[in-house]
Biopython code that builds the backbone (N, CA, C, O; Angstrom):
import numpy as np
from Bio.PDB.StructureBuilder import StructureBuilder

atoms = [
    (1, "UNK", "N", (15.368, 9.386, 0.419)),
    (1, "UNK", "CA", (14.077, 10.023, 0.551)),
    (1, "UNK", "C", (13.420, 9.521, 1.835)),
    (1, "UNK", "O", (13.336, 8.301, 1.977)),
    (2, "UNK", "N", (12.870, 10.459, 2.935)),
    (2, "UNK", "CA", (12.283, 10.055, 4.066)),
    (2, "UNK", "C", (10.124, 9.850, 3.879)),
    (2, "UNK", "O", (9.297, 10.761, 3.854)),
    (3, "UNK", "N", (9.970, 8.882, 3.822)),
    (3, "UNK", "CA", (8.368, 8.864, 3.556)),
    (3, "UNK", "C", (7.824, 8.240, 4.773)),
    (3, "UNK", "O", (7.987, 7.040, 4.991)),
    (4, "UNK", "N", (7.280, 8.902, 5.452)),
    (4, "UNK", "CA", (6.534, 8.942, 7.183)),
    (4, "UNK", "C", (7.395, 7.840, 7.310)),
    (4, "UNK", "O", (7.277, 6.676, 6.929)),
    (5, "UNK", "N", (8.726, 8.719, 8.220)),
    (5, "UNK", "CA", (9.339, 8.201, 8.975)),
    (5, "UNK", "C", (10.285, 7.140, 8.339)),
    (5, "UNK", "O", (11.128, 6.817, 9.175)),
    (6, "UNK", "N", (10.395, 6.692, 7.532)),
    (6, "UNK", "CA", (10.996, 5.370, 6.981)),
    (6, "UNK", "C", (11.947, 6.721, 5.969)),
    (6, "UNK", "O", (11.597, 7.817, 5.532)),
    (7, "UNK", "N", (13.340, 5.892, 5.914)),
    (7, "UNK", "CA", (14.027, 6.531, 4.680)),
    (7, "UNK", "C", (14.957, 5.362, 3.768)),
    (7, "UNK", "O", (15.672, 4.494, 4.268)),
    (8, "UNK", "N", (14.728, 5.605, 2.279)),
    (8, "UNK", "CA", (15.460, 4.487, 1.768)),
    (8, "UNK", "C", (15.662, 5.555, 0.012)),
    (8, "UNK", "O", (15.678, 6.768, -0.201)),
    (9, "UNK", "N", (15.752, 4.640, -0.679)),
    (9, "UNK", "CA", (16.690, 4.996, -1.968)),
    (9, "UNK", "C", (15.126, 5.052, -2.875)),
    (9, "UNK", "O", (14.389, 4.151, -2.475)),
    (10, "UNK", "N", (14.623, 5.726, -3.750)),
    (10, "UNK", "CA", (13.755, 5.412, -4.419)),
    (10, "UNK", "C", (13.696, 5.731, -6.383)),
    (10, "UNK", "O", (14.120, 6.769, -6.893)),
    (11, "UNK", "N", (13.037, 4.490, -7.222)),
    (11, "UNK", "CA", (13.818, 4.116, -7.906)),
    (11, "UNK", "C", (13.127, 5.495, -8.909)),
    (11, "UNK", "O", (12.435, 6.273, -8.252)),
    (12, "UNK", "N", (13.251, 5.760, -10.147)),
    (12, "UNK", "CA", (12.844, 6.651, -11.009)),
    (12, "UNK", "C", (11.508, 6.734, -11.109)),
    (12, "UNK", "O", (10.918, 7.814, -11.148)),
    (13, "UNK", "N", (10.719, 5.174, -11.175)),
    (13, "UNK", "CA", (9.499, 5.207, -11.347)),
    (13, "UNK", "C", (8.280, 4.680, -10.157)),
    (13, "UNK", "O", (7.058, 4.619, -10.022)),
    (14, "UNK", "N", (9.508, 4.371, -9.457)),
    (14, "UNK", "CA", (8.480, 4.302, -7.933)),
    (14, "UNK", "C", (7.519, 5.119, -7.560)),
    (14, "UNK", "O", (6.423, 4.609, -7.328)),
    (15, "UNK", "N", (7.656, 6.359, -7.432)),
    (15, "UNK", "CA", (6.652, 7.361, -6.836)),
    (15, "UNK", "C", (5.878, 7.781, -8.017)),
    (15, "UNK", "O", (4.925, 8.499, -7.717)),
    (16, "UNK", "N", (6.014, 7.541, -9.262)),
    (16, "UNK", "CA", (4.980, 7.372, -9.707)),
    (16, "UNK", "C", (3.965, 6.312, -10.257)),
    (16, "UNK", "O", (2.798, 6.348, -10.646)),
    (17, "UNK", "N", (4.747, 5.534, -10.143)),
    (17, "UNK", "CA", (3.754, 4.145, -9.886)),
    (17, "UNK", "C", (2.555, 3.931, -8.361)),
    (17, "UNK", "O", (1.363, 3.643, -8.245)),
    (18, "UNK", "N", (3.602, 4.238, -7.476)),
    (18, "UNK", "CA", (2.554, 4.396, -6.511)),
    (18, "UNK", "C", (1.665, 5.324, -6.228)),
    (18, "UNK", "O", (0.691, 5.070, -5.520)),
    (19, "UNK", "N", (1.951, 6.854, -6.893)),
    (19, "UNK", "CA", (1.028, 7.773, -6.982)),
    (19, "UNK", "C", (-0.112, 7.590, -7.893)),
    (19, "UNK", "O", (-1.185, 8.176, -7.746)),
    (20, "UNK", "N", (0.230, 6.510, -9.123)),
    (20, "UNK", "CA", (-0.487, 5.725, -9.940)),
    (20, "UNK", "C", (-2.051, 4.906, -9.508)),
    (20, "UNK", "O", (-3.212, 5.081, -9.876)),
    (21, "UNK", "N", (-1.467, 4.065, -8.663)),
    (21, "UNK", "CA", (-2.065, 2.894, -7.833)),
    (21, "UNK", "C", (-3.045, 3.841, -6.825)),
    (21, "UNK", "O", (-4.184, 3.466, -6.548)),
    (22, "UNK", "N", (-2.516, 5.027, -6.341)),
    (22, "UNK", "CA", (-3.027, 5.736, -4.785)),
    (22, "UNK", "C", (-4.744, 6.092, -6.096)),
    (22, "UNK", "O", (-5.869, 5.598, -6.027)),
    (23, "UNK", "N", (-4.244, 6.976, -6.973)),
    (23, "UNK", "CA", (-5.554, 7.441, -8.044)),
    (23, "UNK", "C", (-6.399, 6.802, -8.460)),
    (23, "UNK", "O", (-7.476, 7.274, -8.822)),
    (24, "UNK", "N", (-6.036, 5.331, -8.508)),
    (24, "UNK", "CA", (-7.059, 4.397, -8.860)),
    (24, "UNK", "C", (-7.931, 3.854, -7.888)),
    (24, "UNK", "O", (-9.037, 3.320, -7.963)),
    (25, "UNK", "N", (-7.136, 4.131, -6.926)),
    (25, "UNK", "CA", (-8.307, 3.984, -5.353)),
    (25, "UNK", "C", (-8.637, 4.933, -4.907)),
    (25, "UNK", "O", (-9.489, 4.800, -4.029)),
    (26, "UNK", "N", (-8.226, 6.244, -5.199)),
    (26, "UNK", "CA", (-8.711, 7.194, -4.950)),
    (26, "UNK", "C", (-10.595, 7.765, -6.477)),
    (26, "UNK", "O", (-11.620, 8.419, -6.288)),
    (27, "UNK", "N", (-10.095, 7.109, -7.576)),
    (27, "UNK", "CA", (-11.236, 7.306, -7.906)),
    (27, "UNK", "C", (-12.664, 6.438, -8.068)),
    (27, "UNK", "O", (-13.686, 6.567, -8.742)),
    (28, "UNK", "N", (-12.044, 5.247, -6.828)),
    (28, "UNK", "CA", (-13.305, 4.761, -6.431)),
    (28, "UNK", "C", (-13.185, 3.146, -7.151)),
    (28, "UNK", "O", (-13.979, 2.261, -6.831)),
    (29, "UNK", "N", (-12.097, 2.929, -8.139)),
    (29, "UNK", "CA", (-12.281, 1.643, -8.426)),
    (29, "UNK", "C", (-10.970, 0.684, -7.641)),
    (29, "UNK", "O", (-9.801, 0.561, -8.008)),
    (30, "UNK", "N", (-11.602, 0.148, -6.567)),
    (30, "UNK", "CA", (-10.974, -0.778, -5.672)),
    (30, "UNK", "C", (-10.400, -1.992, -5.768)),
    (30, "UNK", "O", (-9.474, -2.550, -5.179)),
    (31, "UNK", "N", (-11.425, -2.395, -6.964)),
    (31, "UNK", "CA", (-10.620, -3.790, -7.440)),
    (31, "UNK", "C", (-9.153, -3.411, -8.215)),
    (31, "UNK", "O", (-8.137, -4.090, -8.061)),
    (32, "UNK", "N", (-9.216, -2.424, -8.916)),
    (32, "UNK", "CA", (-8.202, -1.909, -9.309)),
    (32, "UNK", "C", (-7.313, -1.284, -9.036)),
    (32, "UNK", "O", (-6.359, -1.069, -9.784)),
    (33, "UNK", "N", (-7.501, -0.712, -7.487)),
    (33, "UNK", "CA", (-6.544, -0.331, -7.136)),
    (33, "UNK", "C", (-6.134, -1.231, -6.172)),
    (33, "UNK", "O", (-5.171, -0.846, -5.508)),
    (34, "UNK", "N", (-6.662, -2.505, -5.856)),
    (34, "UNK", "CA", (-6.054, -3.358, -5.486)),
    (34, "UNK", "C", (-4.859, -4.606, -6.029)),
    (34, "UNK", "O", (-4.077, -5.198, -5.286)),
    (35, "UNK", "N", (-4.968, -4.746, -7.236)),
    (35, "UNK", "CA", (-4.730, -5.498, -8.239)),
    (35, "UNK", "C", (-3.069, -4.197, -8.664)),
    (35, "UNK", "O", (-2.011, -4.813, -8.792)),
    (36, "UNK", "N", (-2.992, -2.940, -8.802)),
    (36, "UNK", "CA", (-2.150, -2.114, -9.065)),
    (36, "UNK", "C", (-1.171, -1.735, -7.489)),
    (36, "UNK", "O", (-0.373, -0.807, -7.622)),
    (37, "UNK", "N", (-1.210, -2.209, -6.499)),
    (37, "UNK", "CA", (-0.687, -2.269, -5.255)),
    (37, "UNK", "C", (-0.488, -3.549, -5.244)),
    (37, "UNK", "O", (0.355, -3.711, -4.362)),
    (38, "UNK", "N", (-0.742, -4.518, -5.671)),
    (38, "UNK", "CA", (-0.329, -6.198, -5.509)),
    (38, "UNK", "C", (0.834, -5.672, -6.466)),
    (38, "UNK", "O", (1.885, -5.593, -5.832)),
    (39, "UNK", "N", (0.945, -5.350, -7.586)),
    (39, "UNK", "CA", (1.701, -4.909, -8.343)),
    (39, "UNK", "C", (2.649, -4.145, -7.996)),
    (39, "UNK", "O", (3.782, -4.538, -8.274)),
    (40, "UNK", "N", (2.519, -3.013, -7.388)),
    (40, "UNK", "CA", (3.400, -2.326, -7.078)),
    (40, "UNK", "C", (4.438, -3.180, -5.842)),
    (40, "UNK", "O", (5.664, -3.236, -5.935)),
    (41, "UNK", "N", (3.964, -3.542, -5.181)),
    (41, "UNK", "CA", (4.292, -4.096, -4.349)),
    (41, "UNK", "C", (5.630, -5.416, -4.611)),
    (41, "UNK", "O", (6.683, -5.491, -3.977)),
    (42, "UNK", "N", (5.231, -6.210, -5.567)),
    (42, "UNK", "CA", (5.637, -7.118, -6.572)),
    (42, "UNK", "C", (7.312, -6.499, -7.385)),
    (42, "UNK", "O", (8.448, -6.972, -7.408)),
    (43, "UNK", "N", (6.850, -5.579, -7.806)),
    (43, "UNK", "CA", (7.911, -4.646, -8.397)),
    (43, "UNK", "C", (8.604, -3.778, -7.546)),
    (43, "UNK", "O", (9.589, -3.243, -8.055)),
    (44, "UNK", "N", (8.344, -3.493, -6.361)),
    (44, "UNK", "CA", (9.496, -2.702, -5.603)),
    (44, "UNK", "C", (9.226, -2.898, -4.121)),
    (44, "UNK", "O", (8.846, -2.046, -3.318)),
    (45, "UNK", "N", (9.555, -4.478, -3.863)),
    (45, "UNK", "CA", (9.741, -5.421, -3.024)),
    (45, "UNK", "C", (10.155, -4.213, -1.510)),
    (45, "UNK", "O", (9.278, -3.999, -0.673)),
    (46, "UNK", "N", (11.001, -3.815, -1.436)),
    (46, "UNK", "CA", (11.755, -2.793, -0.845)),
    (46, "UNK", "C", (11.541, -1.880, -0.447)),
    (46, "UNK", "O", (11.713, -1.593, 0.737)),
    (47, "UNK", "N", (11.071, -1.088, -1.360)),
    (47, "UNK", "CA", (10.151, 0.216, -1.436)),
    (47, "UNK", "C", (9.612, 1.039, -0.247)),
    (47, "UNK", "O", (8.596, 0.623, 0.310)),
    (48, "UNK", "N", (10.223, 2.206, 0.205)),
    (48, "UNK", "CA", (10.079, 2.467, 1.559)),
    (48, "UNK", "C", (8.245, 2.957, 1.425)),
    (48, "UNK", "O", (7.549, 2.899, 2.438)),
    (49, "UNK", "N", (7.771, 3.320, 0.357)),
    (49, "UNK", "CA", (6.216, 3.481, 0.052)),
    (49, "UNK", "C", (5.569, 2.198, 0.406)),
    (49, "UNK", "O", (4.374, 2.287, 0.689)),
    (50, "UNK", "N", (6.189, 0.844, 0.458)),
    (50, "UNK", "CA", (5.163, -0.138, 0.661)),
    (50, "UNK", "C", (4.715, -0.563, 1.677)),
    (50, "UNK", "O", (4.112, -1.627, 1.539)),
    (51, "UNK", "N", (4.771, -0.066, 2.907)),
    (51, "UNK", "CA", (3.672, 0.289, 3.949)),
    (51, "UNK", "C", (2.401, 0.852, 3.335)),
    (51, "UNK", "O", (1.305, 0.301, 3.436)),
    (52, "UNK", "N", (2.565, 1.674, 2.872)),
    (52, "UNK", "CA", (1.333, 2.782, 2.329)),
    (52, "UNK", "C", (0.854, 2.050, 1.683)),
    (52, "UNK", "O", (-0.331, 1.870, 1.963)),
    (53, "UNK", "N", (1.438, 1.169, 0.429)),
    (53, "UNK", "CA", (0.724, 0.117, -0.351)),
    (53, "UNK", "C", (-0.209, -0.663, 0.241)),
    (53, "UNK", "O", (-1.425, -0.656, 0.049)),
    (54, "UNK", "N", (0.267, -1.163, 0.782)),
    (54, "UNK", "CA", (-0.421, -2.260, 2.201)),
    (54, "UNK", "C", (-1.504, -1.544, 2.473)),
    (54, "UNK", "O", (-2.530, -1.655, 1.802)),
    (55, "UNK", "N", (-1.377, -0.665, 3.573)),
    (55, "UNK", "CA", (-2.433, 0.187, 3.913)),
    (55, "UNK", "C", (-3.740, 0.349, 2.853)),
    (55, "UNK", "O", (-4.934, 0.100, 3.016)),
    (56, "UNK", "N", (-3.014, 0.860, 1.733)),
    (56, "UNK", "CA", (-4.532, 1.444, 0.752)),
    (56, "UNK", "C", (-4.762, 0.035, 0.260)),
    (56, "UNK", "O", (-5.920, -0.062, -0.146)),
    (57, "UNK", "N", (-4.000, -1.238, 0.132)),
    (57, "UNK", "CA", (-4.350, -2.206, -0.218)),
    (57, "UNK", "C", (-5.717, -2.676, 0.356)),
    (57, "UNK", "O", (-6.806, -2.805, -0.203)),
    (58, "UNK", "N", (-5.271, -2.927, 1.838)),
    (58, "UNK", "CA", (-5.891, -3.327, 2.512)),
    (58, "UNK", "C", (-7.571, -2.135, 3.035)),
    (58, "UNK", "O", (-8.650, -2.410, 3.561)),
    (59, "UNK", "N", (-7.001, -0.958, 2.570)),
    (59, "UNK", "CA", (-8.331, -0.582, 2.479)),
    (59, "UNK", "C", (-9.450, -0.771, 1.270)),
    (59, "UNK", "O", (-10.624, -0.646, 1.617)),
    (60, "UNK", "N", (-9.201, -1.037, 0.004)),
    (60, "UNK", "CA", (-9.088, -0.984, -1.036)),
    (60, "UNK", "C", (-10.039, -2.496, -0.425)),
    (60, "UNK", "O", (-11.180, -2.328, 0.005)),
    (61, "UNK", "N", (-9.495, -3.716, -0.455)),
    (61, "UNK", "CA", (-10.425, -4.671, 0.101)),
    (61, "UNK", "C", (-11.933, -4.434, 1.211)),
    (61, "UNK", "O", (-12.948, -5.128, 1.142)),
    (62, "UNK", "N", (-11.764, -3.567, 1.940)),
    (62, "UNK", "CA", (-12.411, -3.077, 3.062)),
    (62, "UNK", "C", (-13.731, -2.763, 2.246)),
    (62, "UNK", "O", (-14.694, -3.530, 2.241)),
    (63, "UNK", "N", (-13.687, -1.518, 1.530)),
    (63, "UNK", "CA", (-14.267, -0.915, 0.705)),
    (63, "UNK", "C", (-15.077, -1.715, -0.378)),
    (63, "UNK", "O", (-16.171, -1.278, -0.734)),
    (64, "UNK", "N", (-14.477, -3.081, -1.007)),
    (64, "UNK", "CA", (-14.983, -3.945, -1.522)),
    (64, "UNK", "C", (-15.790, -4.914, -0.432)),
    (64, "UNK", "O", (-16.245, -5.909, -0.996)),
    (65, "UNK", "N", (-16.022, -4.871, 0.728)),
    (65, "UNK", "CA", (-16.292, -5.618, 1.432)),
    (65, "UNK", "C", (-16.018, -7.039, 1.365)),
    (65, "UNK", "O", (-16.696, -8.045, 1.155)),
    (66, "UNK", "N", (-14.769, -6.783, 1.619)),
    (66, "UNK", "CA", (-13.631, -8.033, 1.688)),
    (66, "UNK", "C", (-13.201, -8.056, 2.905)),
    (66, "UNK", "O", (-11.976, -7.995, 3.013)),
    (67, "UNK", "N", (-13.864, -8.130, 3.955)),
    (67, "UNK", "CA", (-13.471, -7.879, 5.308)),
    (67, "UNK", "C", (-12.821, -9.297, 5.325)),
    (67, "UNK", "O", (-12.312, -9.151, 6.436)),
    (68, "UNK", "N", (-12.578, -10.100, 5.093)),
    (68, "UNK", "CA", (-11.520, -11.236, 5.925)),
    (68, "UNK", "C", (-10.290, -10.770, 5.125)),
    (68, "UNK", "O", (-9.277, -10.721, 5.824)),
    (69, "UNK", "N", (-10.184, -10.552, 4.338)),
    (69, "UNK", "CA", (-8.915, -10.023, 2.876)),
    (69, "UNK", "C", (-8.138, -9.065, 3.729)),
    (69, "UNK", "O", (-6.981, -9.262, 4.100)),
    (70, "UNK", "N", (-9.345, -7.318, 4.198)),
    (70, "UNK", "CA", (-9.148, -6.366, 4.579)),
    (70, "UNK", "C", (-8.225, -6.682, 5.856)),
    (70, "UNK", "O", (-7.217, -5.976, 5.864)),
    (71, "UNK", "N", (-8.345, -7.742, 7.143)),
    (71, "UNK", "CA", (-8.684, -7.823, 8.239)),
    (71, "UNK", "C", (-6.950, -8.254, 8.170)),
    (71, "UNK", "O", (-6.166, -7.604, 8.863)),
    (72, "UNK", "N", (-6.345, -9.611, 7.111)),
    (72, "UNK", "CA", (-5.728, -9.932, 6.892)),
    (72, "UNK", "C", (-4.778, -8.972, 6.354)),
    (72, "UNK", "O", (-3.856, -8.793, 7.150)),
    (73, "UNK", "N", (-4.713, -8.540, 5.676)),
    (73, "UNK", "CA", (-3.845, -7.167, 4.505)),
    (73, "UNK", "C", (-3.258, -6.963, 5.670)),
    (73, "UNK", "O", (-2.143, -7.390, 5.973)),
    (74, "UNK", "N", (-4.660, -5.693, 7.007)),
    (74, "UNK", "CA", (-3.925, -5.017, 7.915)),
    (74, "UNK", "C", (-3.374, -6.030, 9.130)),
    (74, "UNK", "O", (-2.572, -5.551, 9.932)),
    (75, "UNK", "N", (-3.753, -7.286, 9.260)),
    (75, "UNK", "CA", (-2.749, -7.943, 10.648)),
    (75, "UNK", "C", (-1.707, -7.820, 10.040)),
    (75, "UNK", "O", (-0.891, -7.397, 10.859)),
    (76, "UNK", "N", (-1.123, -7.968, 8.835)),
    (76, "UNK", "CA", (-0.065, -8.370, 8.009)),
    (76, "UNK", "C", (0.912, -6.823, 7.906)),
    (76, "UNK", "O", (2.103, -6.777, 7.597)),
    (77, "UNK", "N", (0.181, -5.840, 8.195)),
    (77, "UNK", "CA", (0.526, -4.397, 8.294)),
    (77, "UNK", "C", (1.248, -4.158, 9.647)),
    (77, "UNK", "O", (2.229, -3.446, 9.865)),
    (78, "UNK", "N", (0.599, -4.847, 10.415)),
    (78, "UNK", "CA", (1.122, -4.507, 11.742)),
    (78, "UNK", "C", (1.856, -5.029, 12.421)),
    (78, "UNK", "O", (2.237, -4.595, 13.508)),
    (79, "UNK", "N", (2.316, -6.449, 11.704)),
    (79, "UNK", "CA", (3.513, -7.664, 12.168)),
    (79, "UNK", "C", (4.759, -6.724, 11.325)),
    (79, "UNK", "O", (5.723, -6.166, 11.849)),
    (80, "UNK", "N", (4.496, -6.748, 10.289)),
    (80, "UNK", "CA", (5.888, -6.409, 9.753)),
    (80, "UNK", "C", (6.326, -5.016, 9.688)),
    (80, "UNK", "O", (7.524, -4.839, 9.469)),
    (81, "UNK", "N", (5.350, -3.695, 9.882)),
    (81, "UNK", "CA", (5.693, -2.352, 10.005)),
    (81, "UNK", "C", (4.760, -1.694, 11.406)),
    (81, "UNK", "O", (3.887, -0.845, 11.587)),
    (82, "UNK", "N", (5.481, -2.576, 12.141)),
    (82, "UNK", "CA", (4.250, -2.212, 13.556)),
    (82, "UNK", "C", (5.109, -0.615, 14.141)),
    (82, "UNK", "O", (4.690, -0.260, 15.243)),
    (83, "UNK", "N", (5.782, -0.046, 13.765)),
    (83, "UNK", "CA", (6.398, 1.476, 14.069)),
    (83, "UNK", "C", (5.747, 2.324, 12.424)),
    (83, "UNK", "O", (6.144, 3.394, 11.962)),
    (84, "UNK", "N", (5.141, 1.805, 12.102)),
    (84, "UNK", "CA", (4.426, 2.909, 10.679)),
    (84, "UNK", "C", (3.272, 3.515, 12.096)),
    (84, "UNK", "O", (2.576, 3.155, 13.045)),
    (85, "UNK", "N", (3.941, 5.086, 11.030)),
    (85, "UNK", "CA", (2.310, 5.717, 11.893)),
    (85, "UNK", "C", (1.051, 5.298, 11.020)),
    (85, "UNK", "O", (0.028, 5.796, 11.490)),
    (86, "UNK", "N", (0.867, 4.672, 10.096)),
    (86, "UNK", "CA", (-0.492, 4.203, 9.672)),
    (86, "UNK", "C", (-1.149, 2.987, 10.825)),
    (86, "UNK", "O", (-2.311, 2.581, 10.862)),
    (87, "UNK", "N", (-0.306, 2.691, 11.475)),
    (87, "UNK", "CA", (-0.596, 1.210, 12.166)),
    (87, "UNK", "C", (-1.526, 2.387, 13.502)),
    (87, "UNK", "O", (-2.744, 2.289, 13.650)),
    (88, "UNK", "N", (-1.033, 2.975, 13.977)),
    (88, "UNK", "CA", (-2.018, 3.531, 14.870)),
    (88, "UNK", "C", (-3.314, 3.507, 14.645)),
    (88, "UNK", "O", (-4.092, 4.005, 15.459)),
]
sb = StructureBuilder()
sb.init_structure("model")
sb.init_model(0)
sb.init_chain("A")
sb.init_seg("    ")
for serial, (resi, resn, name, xyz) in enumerate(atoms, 1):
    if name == "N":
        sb.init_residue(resn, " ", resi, " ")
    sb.init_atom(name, np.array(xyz, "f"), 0.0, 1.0, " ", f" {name:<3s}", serial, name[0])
structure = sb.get_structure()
């Protein structure tokens, strides 16, 4: 499966776990969708989605005004997936 740009193997319940995690920050509760991306993350180490994790992670802190957390998440985004188009 190719997910922006990255392609790898993905497991049965990956994409919906992370489509899981994306809804819970998408409906506004951040601590929780931060806490469900530590998680996801945790569980599919590999995971060609866990850029994206990162990303909403680290926004997900932002939003909580966790700016040293936020600031950290994304340096940490851009050392290890500095060719993700999210890093732009």
């Amino acid at each position: 499966m190719m997910i922006e740009g990255r392609e790898g193997l993905v497991q049965p319940t990956e994409k919906s776990d992370y489509d899981a995690a994306l809804k819970v920050f998408r409906d506004g509760d951040y601590k929780g969708a931060q806490a469900s991306f530590q998680s996801f993350a945790r569980r599919y180490p590999n995971s060609v989605y866990l850029p994206l994790a990162t990303f909403w992670s680290g926004n997900a802190a932002y939003a909580l005004k966790d700016y040293k957390t936020a600031i950290s998440i994304m340096q940490d985004m851009i050392k290890v997936y500095s060719d993700h188009p999210k890093v732009a």
